[in-house]
C-alpha positions as CSV (number, residue, x, y, z in Angstrom):
1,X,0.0,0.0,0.0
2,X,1.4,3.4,-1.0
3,X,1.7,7.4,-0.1
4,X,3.6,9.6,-1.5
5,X,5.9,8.7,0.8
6,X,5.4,5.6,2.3
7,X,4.7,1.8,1.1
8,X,2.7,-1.5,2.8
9,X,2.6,-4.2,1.2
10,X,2.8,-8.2,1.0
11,X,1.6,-10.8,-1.0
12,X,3.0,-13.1,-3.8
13,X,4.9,-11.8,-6.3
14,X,6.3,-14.1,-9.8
15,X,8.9,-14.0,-11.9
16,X,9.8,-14.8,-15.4
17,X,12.0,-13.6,-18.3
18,X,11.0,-10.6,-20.6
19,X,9.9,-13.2,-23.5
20,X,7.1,-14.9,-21.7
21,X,4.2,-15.1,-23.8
22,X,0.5,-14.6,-22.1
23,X,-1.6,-17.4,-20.8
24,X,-4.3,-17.8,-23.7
25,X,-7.9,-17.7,-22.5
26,X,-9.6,-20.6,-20.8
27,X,-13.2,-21.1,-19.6
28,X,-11.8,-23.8,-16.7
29,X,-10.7,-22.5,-13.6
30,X,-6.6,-23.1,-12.5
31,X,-6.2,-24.0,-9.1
32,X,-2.7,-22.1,-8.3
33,X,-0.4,-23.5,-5.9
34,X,3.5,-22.5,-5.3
35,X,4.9,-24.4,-8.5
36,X,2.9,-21.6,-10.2
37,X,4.8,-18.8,-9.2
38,X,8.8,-17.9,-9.1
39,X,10.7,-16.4,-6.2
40,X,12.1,-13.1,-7.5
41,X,13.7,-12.0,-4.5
42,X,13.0,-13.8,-1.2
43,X,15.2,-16.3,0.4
44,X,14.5,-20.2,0.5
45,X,12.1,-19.6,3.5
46,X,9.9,-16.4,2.6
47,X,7.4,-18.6,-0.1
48,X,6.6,-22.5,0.9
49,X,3.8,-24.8,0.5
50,X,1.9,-26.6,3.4
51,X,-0.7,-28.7,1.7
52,X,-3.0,-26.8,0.2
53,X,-2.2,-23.3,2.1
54,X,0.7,-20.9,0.6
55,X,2.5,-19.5,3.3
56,X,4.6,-16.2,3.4
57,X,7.1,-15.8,6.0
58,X,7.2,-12.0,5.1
59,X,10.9,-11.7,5.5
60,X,12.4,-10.5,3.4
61,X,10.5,-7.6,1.3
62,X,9.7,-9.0,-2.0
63,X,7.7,-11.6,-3.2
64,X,6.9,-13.9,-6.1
65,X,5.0,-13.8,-9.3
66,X,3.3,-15.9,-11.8
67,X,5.5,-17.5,-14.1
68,X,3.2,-16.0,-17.2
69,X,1.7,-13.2,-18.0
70,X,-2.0,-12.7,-17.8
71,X,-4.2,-9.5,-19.3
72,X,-8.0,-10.4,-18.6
73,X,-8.4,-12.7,-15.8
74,X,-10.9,-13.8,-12.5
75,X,-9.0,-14.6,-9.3
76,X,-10.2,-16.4,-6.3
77,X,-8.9,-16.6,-3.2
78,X,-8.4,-17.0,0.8
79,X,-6.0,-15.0,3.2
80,X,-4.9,-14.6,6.5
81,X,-2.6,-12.9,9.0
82,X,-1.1,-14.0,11.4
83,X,0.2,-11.3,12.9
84,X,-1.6,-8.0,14.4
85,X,-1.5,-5.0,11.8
86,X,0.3,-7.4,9.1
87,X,0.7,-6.0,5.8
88,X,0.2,-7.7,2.2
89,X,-1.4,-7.3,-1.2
90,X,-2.2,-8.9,-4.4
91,X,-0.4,-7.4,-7.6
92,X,-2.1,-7.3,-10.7
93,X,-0.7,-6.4,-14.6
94,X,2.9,-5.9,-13.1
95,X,5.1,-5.0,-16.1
96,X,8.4,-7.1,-16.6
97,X,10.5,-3.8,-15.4
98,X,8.8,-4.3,-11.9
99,X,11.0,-7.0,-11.0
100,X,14.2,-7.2,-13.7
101,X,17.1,-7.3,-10.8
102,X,14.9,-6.4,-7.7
103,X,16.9,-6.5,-4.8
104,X,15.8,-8.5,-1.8
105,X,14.0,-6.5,0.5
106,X,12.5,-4.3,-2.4
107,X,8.9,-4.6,-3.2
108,X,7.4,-4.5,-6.9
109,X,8.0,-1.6,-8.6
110,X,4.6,-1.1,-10.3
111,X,1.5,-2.8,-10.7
112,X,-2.4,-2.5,-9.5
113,X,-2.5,-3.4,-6.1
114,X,-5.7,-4.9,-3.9
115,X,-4.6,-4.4,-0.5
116,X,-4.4,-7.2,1.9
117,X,-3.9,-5.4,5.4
118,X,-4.8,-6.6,8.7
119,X,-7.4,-4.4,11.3
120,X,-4.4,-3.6,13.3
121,X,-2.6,-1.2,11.0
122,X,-5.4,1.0,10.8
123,X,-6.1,0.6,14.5
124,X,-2.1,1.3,15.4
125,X,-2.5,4.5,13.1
126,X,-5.5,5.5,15.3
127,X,-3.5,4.9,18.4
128,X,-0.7,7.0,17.3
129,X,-2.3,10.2,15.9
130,X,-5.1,9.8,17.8
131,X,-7.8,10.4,14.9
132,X,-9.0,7.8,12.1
133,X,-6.6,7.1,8.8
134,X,-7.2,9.7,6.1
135,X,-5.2,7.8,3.2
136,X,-5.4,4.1,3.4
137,X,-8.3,1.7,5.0
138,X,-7.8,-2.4,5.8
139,X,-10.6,-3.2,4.1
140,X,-9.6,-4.0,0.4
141,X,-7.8,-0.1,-0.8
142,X,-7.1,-0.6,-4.8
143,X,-4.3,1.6,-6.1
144,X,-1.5,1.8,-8.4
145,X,2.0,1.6,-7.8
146,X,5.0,3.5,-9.3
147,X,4.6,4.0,-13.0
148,X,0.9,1.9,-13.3
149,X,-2.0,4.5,-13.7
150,X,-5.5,4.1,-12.5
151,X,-8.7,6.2,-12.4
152,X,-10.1,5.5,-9.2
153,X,-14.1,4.6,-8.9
154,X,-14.3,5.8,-4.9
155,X,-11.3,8.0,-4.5
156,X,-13.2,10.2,-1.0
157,X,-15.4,8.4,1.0
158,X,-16.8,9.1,4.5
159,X,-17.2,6.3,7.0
160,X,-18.9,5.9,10.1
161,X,-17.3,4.2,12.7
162,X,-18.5,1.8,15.5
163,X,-18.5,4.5,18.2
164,X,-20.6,6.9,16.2
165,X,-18.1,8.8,15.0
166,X,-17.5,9.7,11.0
167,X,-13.9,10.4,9.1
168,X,-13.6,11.1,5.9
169,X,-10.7,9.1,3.8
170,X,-9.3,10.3,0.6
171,X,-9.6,13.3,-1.7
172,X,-11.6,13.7,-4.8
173,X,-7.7,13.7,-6.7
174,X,-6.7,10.4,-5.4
175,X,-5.7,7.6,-7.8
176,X,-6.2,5.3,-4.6
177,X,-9.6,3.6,-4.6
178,X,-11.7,2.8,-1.1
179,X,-14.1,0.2,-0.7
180,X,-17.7,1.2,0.1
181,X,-18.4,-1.4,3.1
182,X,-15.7,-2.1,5.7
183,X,-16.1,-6.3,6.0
184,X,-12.4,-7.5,6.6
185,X,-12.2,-10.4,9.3
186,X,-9.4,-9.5,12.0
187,X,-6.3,-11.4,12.4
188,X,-6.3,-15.2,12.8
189,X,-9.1,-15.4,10.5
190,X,-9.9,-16.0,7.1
191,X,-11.1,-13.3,4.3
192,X,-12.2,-14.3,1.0
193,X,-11.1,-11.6,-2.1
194,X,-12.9,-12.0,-5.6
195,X,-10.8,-9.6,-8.3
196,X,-12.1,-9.5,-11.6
197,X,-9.8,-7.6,-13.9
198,X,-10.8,-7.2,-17.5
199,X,-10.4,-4.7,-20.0
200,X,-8.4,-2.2,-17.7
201,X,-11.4,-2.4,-14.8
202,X,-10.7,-4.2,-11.6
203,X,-13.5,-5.0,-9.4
204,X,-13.0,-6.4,-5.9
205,X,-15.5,-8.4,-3.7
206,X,-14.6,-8.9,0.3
207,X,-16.0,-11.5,2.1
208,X,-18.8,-12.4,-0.5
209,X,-19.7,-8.3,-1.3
210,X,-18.5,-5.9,-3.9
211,X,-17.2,-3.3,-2.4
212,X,-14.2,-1.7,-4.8
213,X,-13.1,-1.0,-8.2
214,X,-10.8,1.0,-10.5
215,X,-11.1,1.8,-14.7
216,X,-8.5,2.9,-16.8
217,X,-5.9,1.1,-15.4
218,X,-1.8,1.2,-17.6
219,X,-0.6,-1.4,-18.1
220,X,-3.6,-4.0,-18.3
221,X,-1.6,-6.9,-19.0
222,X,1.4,-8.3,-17.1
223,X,2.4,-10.5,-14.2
224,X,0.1,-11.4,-11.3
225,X,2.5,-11.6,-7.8
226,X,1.8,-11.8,-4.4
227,X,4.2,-9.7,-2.0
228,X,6.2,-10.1,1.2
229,X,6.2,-7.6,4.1
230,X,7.8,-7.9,7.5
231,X,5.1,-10.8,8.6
232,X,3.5,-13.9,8.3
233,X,0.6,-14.4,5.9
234,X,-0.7,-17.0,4.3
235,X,-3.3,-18.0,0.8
236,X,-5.2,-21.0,0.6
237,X,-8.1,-21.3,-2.2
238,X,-6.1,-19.9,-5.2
239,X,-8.1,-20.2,-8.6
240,X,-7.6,-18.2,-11.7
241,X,-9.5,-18.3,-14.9
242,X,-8.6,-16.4,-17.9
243,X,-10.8,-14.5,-19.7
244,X,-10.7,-13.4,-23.6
C-alpha cells in the first residue's frame, strides 16, 4: 500500500523472463499453488507450501510472481494474517521492469495493487495520531503503484465508525480507490477476495460483497505476484480463470 511517501505491502509476487508469452484464454478455472509462481527476490524460506495453504514468512521484502503473464483474468482466493497490523497485497498487470534485478528487500515496482492489510494497522494508526486514517483503509484499498495508472471509482469516502463517530478518507484527486463497506475479518481469521480484472477495470469483492473498483488502469496486461512484508501471511483457495 502506497503514499507519496510511504509503502505497505505483502503478498506473492512471480517471476519470469521478458519473452514470456501470455496465458491464452480458458473457460476452466486453475487451481494455483507454489509451483505456479517464481521467487524473484525472497530467500529459500519467505514462499513454501503446506498442503493446500501458501505460506509467506514476510521476511524478506519481496515476493513472487506468476510464471506467465496474464491481461484479462478472475481470481479467487483466501488470506490470513497471522500477525496483528500485518501488511500484504495482491499485484495485478505488473510489467516485466517491476522486477528485472529487484533486490531483496525491495517490493514490486509497479503494478495494481488490492490491499491485503490486517485491522491492526489502521487501528495502530488510530492509536498514534489519535484520529481515524485519512489515506489508506484495511478493508480492500485498490491503487497503483510507481509507473501503473488508474482512475479510481471511490477515490473520498466518508465512514462511520462503531462509536458513532465519522472520518472522511481520501480526496476527490486520489488515484487510490476505497471500498464502500468495511467487512475484513481481524487477524487469525480467514477473508475471502474476488478480483475481476478485464479490460483495464478491476472490481474487488470482500467477504462475499462488492465493495471496490478502478477503470482505466496502464498497463492491463502483465504478471500477477503476491508480496512479502515484514510478517507472516498465508493464501489458501487460489483459482484463476482467464478470460478473452
Amino acid at each position: 500500500m502506497t503514499k507519496p511517501t510511504a509503502l505497505l505491502t505483502c503478498g506473492i509476487l512471480i517471476s519470469l523472463g521478458a519473452c514470456a508469452a501470455p496465458l491464452q484464454p480458458t473457460p476452466q478455472w486453475q487451481s494455483l499453488t507454489l509451483d505456479d509462481f517464481e521467487n524473484v527476490n525472497g530467500s529459500d524460506t519467505t514462499w513454501t507450501q503446506r498442503d493446500d495453504v501458501i505460506v509467506c514468512s514476510g521476511i524478506p521484502n519481496g515476493g513472487a510472481r506468476l510464471i506467465a503473464p496474464v491481461t484479462n483474468f478472475e481470481l479467487e482466493l483466501d488470506w490470513k494474517h497471522h500477525v496483528y497490523g500485518g501488511n500484504a497485497g495482491v499485484f495485478l498487470w505488473c510489467p516485466e521492469s517491476a522486477f528485472t534485478d529487484l533486490p531483496p528487500g525491495a517490493l514490486p515496482r509497479s503494478g495494481i495493487e488490492v490491499q491485503v492489510l490486517d485491522l491492526g494497522y489502521e487501528e495502530n494508526w488510530f492509536k498514534q495520531h489519535g484520529k481515524q486514517s485519512d489515506w489508506f483503509t484495511s478493508h480492500g484499498d485498490v491503487f497503483p503503484v510507481g509507473a501503473s495508472t488508474m482512475t479510481a471509482t471511490t477515490p473520498q469516502i466518508t465512514y462511520t465508525y462503531a462509536d458513532g463517530s465519522s472520518a472522511v478518507v481520501g480526496n476527490p484527486k486520489s488515484s487510490r480507490s476505497f471500498p464502500t463497506q468495511r467487512l475484513t475479518n481481524g487477524v487469525g481469521e480467514w477473508n475471502h477476495y474476488r478480483i475481476l480484472a478485464v479490460d483495464g477495470h478491476v472490481t474487488l469483492w470482500v467477504n462475499g460483497v462488492e465493495v471496490n473498483s478502478g477503470s482505466d488502469c496502464q498497463p492491463a496486461q502483465g504478471f500477477l505476484a503476491l508480496e512479502a512484508e515484514g510478517s507472516l501471511v498465508e493464501y489458501r483457495g487460489l483459482k484463476i480463470r482467464r478470460l478473452p
